[in-house]
N, C-alpha and C positions, 0 to 999 in steps of 0.2 A: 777377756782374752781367749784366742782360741786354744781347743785344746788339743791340736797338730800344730806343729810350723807349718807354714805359709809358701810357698814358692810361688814367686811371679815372672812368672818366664813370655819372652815372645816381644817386649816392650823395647824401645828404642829410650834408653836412662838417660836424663839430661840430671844429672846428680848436685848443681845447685850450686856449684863453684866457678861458673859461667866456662865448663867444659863443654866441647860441644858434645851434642848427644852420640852416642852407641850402644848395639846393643849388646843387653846385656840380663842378669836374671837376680834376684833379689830375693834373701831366705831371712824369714821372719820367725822370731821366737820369741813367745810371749807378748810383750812391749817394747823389743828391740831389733833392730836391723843386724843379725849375727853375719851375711855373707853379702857379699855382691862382687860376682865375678863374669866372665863372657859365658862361662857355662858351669852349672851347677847339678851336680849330682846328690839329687837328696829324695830319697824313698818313701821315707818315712814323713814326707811331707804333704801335703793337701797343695798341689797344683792349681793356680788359676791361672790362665790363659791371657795374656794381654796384645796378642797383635794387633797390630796396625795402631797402636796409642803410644803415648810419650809415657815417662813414668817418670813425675817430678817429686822433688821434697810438697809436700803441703804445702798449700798457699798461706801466705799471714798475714792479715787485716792489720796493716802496719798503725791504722788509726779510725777505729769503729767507734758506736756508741750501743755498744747492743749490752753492755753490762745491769743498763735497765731491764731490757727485755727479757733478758736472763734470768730475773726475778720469778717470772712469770715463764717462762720456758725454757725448759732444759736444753729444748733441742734449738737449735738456730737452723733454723731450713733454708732460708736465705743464702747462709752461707755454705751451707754444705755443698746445695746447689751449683755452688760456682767454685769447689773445690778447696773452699777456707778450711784449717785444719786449728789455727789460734786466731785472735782478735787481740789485739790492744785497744783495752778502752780504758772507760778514767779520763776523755779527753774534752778540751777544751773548756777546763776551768770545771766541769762538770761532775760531781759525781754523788753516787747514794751517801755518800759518810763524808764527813762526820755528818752527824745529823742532830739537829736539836730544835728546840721549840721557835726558834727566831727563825732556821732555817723556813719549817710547818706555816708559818705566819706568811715571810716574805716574801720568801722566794719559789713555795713546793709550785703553785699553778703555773708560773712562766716555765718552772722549767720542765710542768708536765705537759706542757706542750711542745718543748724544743725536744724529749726525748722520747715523745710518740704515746706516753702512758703514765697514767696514775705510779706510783709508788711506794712501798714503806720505806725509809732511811734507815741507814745503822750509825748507832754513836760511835763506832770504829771498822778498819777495814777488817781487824780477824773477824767480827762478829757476819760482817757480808760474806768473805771467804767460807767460814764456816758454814751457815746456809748453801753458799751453792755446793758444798762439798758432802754437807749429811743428804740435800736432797738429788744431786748429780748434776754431771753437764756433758754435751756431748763434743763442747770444742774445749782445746787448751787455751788459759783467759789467763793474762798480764793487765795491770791495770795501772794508770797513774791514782793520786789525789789530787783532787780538784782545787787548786787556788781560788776559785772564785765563790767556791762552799766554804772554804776555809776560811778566808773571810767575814761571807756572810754569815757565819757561825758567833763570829767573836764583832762584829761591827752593822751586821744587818746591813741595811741599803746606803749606810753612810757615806757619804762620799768624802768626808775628813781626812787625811793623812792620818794612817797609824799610830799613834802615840805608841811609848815603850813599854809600855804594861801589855797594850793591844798586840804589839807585836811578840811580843813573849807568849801571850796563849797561840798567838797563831801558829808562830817556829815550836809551841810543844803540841798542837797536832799537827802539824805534817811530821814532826819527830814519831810521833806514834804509828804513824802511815806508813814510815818507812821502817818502822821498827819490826810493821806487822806484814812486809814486804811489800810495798812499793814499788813498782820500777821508780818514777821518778815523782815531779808535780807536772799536771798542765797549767794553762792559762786560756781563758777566750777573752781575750782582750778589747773585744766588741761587745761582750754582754754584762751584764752585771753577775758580778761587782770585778769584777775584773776591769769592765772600762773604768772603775772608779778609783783605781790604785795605779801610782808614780811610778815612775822608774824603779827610784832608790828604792822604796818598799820592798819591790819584788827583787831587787839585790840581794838586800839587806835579808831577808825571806830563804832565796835559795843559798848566800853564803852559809846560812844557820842549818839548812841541808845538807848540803855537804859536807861539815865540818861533823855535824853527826853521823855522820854514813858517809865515810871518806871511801869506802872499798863494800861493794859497787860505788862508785858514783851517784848519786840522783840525776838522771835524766831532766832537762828540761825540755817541755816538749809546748811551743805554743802558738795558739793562735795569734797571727798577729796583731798591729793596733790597727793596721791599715792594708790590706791588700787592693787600693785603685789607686787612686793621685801620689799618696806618700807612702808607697811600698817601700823606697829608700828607707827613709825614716825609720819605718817599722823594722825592716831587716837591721839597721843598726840598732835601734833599741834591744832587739830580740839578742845580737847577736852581744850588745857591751854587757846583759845578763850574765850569758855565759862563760865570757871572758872574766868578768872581775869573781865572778865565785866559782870557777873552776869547773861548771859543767859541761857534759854532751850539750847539744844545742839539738833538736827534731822539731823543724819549721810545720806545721802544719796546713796541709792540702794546698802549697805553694802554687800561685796564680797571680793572672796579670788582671786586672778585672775592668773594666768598663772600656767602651771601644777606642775612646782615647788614647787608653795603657794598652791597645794592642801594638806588640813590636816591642814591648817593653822585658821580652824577656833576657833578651840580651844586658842589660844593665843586671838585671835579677844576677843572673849566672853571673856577671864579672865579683859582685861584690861579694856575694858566698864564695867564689874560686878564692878570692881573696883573701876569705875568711880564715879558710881553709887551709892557703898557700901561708899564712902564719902560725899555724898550728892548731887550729881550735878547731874541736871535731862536729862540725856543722855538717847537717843532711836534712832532705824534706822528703815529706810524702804528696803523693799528689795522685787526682783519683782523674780518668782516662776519659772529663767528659767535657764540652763547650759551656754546661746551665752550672749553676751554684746553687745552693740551699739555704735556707736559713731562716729567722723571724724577716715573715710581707713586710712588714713595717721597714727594718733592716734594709730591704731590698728596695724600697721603694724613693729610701735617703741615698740611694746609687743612682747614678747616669744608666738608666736603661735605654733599653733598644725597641724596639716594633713591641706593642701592646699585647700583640698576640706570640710573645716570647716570655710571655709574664706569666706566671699559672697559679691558684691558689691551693697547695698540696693537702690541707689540713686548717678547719677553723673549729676552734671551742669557743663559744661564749661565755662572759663569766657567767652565769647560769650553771654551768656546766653541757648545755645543750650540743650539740654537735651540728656545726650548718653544713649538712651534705648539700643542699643546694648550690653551693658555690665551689665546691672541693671538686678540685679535677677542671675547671674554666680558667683560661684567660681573662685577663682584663680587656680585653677587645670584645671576649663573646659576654663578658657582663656587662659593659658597656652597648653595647648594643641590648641585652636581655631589659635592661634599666633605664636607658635611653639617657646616660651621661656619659660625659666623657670617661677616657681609660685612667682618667687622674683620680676621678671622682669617683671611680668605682674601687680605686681601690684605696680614695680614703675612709668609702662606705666601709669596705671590710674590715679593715683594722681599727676603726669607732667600734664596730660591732662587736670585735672577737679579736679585742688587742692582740693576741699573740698568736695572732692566725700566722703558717706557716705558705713558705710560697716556695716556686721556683723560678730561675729567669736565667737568662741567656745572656753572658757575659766574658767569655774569654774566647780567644780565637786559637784557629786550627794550630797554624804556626807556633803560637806560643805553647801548646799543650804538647805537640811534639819536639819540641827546643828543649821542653822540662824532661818531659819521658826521658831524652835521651842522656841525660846528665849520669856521670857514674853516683852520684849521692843522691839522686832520685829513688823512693823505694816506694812501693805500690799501698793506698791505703784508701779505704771506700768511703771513708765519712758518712757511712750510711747509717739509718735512724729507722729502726722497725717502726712499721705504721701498719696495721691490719686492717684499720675501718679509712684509713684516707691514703690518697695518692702519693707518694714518697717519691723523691727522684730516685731511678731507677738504679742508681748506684747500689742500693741496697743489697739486691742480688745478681746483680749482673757486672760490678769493679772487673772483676777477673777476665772474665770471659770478654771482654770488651775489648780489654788492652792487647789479650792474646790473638781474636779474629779479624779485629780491625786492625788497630793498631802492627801487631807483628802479623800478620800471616798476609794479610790487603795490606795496608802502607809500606809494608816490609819497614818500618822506623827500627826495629832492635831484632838482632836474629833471636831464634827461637833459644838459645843457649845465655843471651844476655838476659832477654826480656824474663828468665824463670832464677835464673840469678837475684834479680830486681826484687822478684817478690818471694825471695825463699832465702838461699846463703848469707846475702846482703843485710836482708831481714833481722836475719838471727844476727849477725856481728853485731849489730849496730846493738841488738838490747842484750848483749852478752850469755846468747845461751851457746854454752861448748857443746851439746848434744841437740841439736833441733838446726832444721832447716838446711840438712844437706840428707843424700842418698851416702851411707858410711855406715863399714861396720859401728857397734857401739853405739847409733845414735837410735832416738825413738825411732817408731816407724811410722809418722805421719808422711802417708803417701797419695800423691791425687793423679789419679792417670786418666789421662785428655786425649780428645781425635783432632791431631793436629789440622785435620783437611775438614772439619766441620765447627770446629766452636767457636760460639760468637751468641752474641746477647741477642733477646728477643723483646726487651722491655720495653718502651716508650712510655714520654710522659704521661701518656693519658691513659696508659696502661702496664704503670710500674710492675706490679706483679708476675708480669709473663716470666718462665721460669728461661733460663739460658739451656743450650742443648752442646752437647758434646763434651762433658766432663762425666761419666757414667762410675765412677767409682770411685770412693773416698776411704782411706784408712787412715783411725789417730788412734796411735798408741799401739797400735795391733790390730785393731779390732776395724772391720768396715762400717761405717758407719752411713755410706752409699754405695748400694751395687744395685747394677744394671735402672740405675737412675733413682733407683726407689731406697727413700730414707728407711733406715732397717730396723730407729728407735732405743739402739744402743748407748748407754751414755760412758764413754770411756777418758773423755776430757779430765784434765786434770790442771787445778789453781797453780799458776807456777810464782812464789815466792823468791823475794829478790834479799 
């Protein structure tokens, strides 16, 4: 923390309650927001200058997966980059805990490659919390527990229905999860072992959630079973969840996917509004781009498009070898490099390096601004640290994308909605009363952006390019980016639910 208060005067405040912006000056003490008013008298404070930028609550990675990476780096530069101040991860059935010997066995190689890196497990979430907390972090981190670890913890790869012994260990860890604060569980209802469990299981699962942890609620947040042909389906599965056991509902990175399901977002929206219009607190996140992510294989059992819309973002061999020859290409340019079809080549890669990762082109313009624009829409980058292969580029550029493309060029949400989306909204939805607005009283995660320049720089074949015009980042107090350069501070802090 510093050791003056903070004055940030000069900025145009969009304060994160979807007010529109004015300006206004902002006086920071310690690791709170003590003033904000049109003009501020304060002496004894360390003035920084913020003309001609917006001055938002921090941005909040409404659904990351960077809780692995975090193992391994305190700092997340990805996100800072683009103005992240928190992450929720824990998603998509995924997570380092519980952890145990079946897990080591089964599942540790698939899923070291869906979240970019080797890893150690923890046999409970305080034991993870505690590491990142003795050795630091530089963003604020909410986490679910992983349904599909949970699981594979007590059932391995079985694809049997739960028996009630089974599901007794399993409802007493996620009880432990939530005990040791939890936001909520996810699910990836696409991967194992998540595709291998029923309806009623995961009923039965989260009533046992809730009943234990009635206040907060547990969050159910999840992937669904089907996002192309049977999205209906899926959204009703997802959503009769959280009606019979009394949860939040957070749909995950909501999408119409194959060209056939384009136009289909219209249906999506009726039957959430629906959800909705009967009382159940349903909302999704959704990240601001045309391609999807995921296991090649995954991608491959989809109705694709043009060959050369197909990429291979990351292949490990079981070997453990790494095939940079093919990381970063299309199926068009390996088929050509190989002289087989785009079928063939990329049934070669996934023979080779089953759990090779890909990208592809699947959702249209129409329907990804139909989503943005929904009031239960909240901004979340599904992004996946990859430092030695190609990631979609969501990784570090979620933010900046939605704001330069999306609002400033499509003008889809004014500048006061679209910071709403990813900030105020944010915070409601996972019940923090201090975070995610500009307010005395509240931390001081703050991200101030050049509204007349930001916007992403990354492409596929060049994820890493960093975004430009977000030049300063404060969590907690503390800057943690100025004048674009990360500063190496770790002032993040684990928020328990």
């Amino acid at each position: 923390m510093a050791d003056r208060p903070i004055l940030i005067t000069g900025a145009l405040v969009a304060d994160g309650t979807g007010a529109e912006p004015k300006p206004g000056d902002i006086l920071i003490e310690a690791d709170r927001i003590v003033d904000y008013a049109d003009r501020i008298n304060a002496p004894e404070a360390e003035t920084f200058n913020a003309d001609g930028l917006i001055a938002a609550p921090g941005f909040i990675d409404m659904h990351a997966h960077g809780d692995f990476d975090r193992l391994k780096h305190a700092i997340g530069i990805e996100r800072l980059h683009q103005g992240c101040t928190m992450e929720v991860v824990g998603n998509c059935g995924l997570t380092s805990f519980p952890y145990n010997d079946t897990i080591g066995r089964e599942l540790r190689p698939m899923m070291a490659t869906i979240v970019g890196t080797d890893f150690d497990g923890f046999s409970r979430l305080s034991d993870y919390f505690s590491f990142i907390e003795d050795r630091g972090i530089a963003l604020n981190l909410v986490t679910h527990v992983g349904q599909g670890i949970v699981r594979g913890c007590v059932m391995g790869m079985s694809t049997e229905p739960a028996g009630d012994d089974q599901l007794k260990e399993m409802t007493d860890l996620v009880a432990q999860a939530l005990d040791d604060g939890a936001l909520g569980v996810s699910t990836g209802l696409i991967y194992p072992t998540g595709s291998m469990t029923k309806t009623d299981e995961l009923v039965r699962l989260m009533k046992h959630a809730a009943s234990h942890r009635p206040n907060p609620a547990p969050l159910y947040a999840s992937h669904i079973r089907d996002e192309s042909d049977g999205i209906l389906d899926a959204l009703d599965e997802a959503i009769e969840i959280a009606q019979q056991s009394g949860t939040g509902l957070e749909i995950a990175h909501i999408k119409c996917m194959g060209e056939k399901n384009w136009g289909r977002a219209g249906e999506v929206i009726e039957k959430i509004d629906a959800a909705r219009d009967r009382g159940l607190d349903v909302t999704a996140d959704i990240y601001p781009y045309l391609y999807a992510s995921t296991l090649l294989a995954i991608l491959l059992m989809q109705p694709v498009g043009e060959p050369d819309t197909v990429l291979v973002s990351n292949a490990v061999k079981p070997s453990g070898d790494r095939w940079d020859e093919v990381v970063g290409m299309s199926l068009q340019e390996l088929s050509e490099l190989w002289k087989v079809s785009p079928e063939e080549a990329g049934r070669r890669v996934i023979t080779d390096a089953p759990s090779a990762m890909g990208v592809a082109k699947f959702m249209s313009e129409d329907d990804v601004i139909s989503l943005l624009q929904q009031p239960w829409t909240v901004i979340g980058s599904d992004g996946i640290e990859d430092r030695d292969g190609k990631p979609h580029p969501r990784i570090g550029s979620t933010m900046p994308r939605f704001l330069g493309h999306y609002v400033r060029e499509k003008k889809v949400l004014s500048w006061e909605e679209a910071i709403a989306k990813m900030t105020g909204n944010t915070a409601r939805k996972l019940g923090l009363a201090d975070r995610g607005l500009i307010k005395p009283g509240y931390f001081a995660d703050i991200t101030l952006f050049d509204p007349e320049t930001v916007i992403d720089t990354a492409t596929y074949k060049d994820p890493h390019s960093p975004p430009v015009g977000i030049p300063h980042v404060m969590i907690n107090g503390v800057w943690v980016l100025k004048e674009g350069v990360v500063t190496d501070e770790l002032p993040g802090k684990v928020i328990r639910y």
